[in-house]
VOBA-1610 file (N, C-alpha, C; in pm, whole numbers, padded with zeros to 5 digits, always signed):
BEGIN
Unk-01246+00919+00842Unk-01178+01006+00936Unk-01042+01048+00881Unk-00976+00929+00792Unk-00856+00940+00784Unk-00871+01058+00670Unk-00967+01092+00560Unk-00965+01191+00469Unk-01000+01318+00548Unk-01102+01356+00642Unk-01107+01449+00656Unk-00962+01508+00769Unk-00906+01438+00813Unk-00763+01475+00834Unk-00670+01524+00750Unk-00661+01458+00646Unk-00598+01457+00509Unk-00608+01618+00510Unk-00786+01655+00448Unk-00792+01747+00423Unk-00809+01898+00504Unk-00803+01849+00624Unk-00800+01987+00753Unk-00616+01970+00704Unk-00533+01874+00746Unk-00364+01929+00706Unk-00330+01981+00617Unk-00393+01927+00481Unk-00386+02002+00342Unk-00409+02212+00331Unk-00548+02205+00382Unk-00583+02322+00413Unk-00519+02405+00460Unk-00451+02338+00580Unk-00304+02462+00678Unk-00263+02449+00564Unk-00170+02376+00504Unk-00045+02353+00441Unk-00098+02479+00326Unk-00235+02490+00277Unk-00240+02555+00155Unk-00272+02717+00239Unk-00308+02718+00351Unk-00297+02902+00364Unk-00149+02895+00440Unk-00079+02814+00516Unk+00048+02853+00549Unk+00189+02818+00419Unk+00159+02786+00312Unk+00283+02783+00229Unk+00146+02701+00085Unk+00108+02782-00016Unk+00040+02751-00103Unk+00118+02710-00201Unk+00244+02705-00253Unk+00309+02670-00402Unk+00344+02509-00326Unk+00359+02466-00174Unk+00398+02351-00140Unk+00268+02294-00179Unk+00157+02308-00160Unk+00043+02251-00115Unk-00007+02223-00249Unk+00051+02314-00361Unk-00023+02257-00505Unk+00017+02135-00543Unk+00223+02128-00449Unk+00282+02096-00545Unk+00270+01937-00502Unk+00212+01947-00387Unk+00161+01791-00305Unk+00043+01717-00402Unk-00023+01790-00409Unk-00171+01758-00466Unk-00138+01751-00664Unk-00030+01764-00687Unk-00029+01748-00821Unk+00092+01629-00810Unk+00183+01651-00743Unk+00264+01498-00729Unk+00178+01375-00677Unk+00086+01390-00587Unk+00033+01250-00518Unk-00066+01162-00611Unk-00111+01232-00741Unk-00120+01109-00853Unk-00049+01054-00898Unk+00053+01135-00942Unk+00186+01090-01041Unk+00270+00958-00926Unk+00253+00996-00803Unk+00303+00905-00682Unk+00268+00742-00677Unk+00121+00804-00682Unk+00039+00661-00667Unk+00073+00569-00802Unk+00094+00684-00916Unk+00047+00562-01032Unk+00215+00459-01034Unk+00316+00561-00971Unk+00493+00511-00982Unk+00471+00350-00894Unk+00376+00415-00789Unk+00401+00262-00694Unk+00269+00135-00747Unk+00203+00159-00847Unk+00141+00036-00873Unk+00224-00048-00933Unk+00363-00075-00985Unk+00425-00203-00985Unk+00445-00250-00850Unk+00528-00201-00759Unk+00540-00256-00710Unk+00449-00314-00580Unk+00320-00230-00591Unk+00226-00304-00512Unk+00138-00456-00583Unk+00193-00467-00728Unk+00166-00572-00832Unk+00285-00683-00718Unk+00410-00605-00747Unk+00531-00716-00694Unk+00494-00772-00573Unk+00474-00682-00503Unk+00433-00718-00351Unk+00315-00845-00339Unk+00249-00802-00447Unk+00062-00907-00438Unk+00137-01034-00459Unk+00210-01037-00572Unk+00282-01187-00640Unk+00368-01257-00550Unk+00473-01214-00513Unk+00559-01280-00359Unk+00466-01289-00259Unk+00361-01241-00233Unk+00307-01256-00113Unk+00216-01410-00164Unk+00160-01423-00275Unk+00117-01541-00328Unk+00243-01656-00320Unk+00281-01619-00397Unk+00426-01731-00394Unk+00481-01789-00280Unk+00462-01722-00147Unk+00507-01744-00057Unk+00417-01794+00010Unk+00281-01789-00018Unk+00157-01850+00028Unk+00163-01961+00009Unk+00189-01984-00126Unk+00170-02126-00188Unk+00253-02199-00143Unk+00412-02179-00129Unk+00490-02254-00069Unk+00504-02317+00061Unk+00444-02241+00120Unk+00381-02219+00269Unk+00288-02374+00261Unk+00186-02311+00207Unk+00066-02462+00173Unk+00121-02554+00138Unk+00240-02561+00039Unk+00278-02710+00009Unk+00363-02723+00085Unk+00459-02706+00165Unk+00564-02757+00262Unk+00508-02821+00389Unk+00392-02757+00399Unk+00311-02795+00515Unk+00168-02887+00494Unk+00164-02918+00345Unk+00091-03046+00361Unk+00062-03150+00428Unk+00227-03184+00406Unk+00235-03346+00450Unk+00160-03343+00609Unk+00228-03235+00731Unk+00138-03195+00848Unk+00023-03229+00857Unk-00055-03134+00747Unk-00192-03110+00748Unk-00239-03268+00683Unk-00234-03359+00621Unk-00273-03471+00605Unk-00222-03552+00715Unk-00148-03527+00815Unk-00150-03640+00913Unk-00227-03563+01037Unk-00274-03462+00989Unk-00385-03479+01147Unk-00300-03320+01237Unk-00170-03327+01210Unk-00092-03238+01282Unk-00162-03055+01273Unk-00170-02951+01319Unk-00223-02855+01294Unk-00088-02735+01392
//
């Protein structure tokens, strides 16, 4: 659903202002590829913080506590 939205807004955008609408569709690769670090950064702290999570809360989880 969420693409064919995408592409009914795209569509206005390209018969009501066409040099915007190229200039969307030729930036939104170059976009995506800028933010794969930091969706890398994001994956890693979100681990890290997992893990710390699990070990602080061991001792809990071996006495029965939940």
């Amino acid at each position: 659903m969420k693409i064919l939205l995408a592409l009914l807004l795209w569509s206005l955008l390209l018969a009501l202002c066409w040099p915007l609408a190229f200039l969307i569709l030729l930036a939104g690769p170059v976009l995506w590829l800028l933010s794969i670090p930091f969706r890398i950064i994001g994956a890693l702290l979100e681990a890290i913080v997992s893990l710390l999570s699990a070990i602080l809360l061991l001792p809990a989880r071996l006495l029965g506590q939940r």
